[in-house]
N, C-alpha and C positions, 0 to 999 in steps of 0.2 A: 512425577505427577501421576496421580491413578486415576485412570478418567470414572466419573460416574453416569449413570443411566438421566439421573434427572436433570445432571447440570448441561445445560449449553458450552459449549467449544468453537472455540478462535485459534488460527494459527497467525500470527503479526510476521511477515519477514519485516525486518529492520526497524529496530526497536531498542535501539539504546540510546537513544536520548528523542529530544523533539515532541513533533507529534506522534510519531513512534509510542514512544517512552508513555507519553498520553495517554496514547488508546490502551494500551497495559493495565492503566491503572484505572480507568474507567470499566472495561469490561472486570477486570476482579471486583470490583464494588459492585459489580452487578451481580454478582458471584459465580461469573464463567470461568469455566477450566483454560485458563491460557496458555499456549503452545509459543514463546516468544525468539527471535532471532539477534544476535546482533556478531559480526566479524568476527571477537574474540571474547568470546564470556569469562569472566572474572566476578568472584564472588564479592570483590572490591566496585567492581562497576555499577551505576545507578541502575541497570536491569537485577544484575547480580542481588543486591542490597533488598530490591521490591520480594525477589525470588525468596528469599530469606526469610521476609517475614509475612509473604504469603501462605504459610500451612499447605503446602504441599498444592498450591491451586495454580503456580505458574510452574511451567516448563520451560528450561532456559536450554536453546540449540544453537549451536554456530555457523554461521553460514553466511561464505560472500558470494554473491546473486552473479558476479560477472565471472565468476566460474564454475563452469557447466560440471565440472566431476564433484563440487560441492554441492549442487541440485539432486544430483544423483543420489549423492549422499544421503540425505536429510531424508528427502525421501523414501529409501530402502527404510534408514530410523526410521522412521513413522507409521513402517505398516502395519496395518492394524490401527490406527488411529480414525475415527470418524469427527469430522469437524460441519459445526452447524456454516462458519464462516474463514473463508479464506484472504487475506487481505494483505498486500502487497503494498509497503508502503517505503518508494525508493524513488531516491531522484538525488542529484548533482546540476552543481549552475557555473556558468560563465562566466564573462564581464558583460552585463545587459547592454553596455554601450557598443559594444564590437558588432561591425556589419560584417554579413554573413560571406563577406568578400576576402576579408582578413583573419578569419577565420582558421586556425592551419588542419591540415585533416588529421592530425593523434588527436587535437579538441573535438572535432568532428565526429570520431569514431567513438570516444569516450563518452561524451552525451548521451551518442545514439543507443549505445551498447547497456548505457545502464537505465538510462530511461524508458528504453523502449523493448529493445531487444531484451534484457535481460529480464524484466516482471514476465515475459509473455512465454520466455523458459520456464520459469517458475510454475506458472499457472498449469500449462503443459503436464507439468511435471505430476504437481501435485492435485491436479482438479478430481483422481477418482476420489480423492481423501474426502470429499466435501460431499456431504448428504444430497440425494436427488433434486430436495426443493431446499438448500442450502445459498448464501450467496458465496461470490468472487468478487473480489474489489480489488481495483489499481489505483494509488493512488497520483492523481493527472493534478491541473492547474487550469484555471481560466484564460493562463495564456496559448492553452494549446487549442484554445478555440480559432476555427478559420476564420467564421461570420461576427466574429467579433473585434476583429484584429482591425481596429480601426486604426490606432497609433505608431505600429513598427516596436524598434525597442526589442530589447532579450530576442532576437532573432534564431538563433539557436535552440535554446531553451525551447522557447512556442514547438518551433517545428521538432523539435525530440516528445514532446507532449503531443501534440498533434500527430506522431506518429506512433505513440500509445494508443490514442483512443482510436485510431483506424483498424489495430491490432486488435484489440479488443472487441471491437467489432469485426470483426472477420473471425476470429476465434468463436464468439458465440453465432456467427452464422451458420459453421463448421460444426461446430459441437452441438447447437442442438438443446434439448431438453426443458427443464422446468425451472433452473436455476438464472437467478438474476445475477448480472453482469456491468457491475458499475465502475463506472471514471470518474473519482470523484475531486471534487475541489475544494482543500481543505479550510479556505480563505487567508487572510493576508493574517499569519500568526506569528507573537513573538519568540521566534525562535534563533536558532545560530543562522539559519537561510534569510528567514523573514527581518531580522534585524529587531533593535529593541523599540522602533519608533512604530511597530503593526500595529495595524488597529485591534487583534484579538490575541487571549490567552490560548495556551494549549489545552487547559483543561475545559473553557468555552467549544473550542474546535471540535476536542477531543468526542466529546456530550452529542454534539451536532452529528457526527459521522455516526456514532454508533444508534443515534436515531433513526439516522435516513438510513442507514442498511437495513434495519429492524424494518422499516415502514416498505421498503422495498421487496421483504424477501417472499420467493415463489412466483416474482414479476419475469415474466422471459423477456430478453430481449437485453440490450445494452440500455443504460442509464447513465447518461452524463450532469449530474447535477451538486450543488454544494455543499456545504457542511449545514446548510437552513433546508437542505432538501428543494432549491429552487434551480428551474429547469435552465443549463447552460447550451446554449447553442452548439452545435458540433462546428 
C-alpha cells in the first residue's frame, strides 16, 4: 500500500470476517487507504481476496492481539505510517447462560485478556501512529453497560466489556490530547457472534460506525455510543 497525502487512513485490527471484514470494505468505498489485520493472512482468505482487488488501497498485516511480541511487531512495520483512524475491533464470547460462579478461571482469563486487556495493548502501542486530532476506537457492546444492566445474562462477556470501557477511559484521561476515544456498540449484527436471527446486516453496522467516528472526530474525551451514534450509558 502507498499511503497518499489526500487520502485518509484506517488501521482495522481484526478483520477477516464480520464486522471487521465490513468496516474494510466500507471505508475502501469511501476511498481510504486501509491498514487491515487478521491472525493469518492468505491471499485465499475473504481479507486476502478484498486485498487483491483493492488497487493497492488495502494493506493486509498479521497479528494476534493476545500476544504482546506480535503488537510489538506490527508496530515497529508500521513506522512511519500516519493514520487518520485507529480502530480495534476484538472480542470472544462465552455461554450467555453460565453465572459468573461457574465460571472456571482459563474462561476468566481468556475473556478478560482479549476483550479488555488486549485492545488497550494495542492502543498503547500503536496510538503515536494516529494524527493529533485523529480518532481511537475499541470496539465494546451495550452489554458492557453498568447502568443498563437491568437483566443479568452474558455475565462474563458484560463485565469483560465493562472493563474495556473503564480502560478506555483511563487511557484517555492519561493520555490527554485532542483525539476522540470511543467505545462503540456495533448493534445486534448478523454475524458468526451475533447469529443469523440479528436484527442488522454488517454492511448497515458497518455504514453506522464509520459515521459516528466521522462525526466524532477531534471530540476529546471518551464516547460510549452506537453504530446510530446514540448515547450509551457507561
Amino acid at each position: 500500500m502507498t499511503q497518499t497525502a489526500s487520502a485518509p487512513s484506517i488501521l482495522i485490527i481484526g478483520a477477516s470476517r464480520g464486522i471487521g471484514l465490513g468496516l474494510v470494505r466500507e471505508y475502501l468505498s469511501r476511498g481510504w487507504q486501509v491498514i487491515a489485520t487478521e491472525r493469518k493472512p492468505s491471499p485465499g482468505s475473504a481479507l486476502g481476496r478484498v486485498a487483491q482487488a483493492s488497487a493497492g488501497a488495502l494493506r493486509v498485516e498479521a497479528i494476534d492481539i493476545d500476544q504482546p511480541d506480535q503488537i510489538a511487531a506490527l508496530a515497529a512495520r508500521l513506522q512511519g505510517v500516519s493514520l487518520d483512524v485507529l480502530l480495534v475491533n476484538a472480542g470472544v464470547i462465552d455461554s450467555p447462560r453460565l453465572p459468573i460462579g461457574e465460571v472456571g478461571t482459563a474462561e476468566f482469563v481468556r475473556l478478560m485478556v482479549t476483550n479488555a486487556l488486549s485492545p488497550l495493548r494495542v492502543i498503547e502501542a500503536l496510538a503515536a501512529l494516529v494524527r493529533p486530532q485523529g480518532s481511537i476506537a475499541a470496539m465494546s457492546s451495550g452489554l458492557g453497560s453498568i447502568a443498563g444492566n437491568a437483566e443479568g445474562g452474558s455475565e462474563l462477556y458484560r463485565a469483560s466489556k465493562a472493563a474495556l470501557n473503564m480502560l478506555l477511559r483511563s487511557y484517555t484521561a492519561r493520555a490527554g490530547g485532542e483525539r476522540s476515544v470511543l467505545a462503540l456498540m456495533p448493534g445486534w449484527v448478523r454475524t458468526d457472534m451475533g447469529g443469523p436471527d440479528a436484527a442488522i446486516s454488517v454492511e448497515e453496522s458497518a455504514k453506522g460506525l464509520a459515521d459516528t467516528i466521522a462525526r466524532h472526530q477531534g471530540e476529546r474525551g471518551t464516547i460510549f455510543v452506537d453504530y446510530q451514534d446514540k448515547p450509551i450509558p457507561w
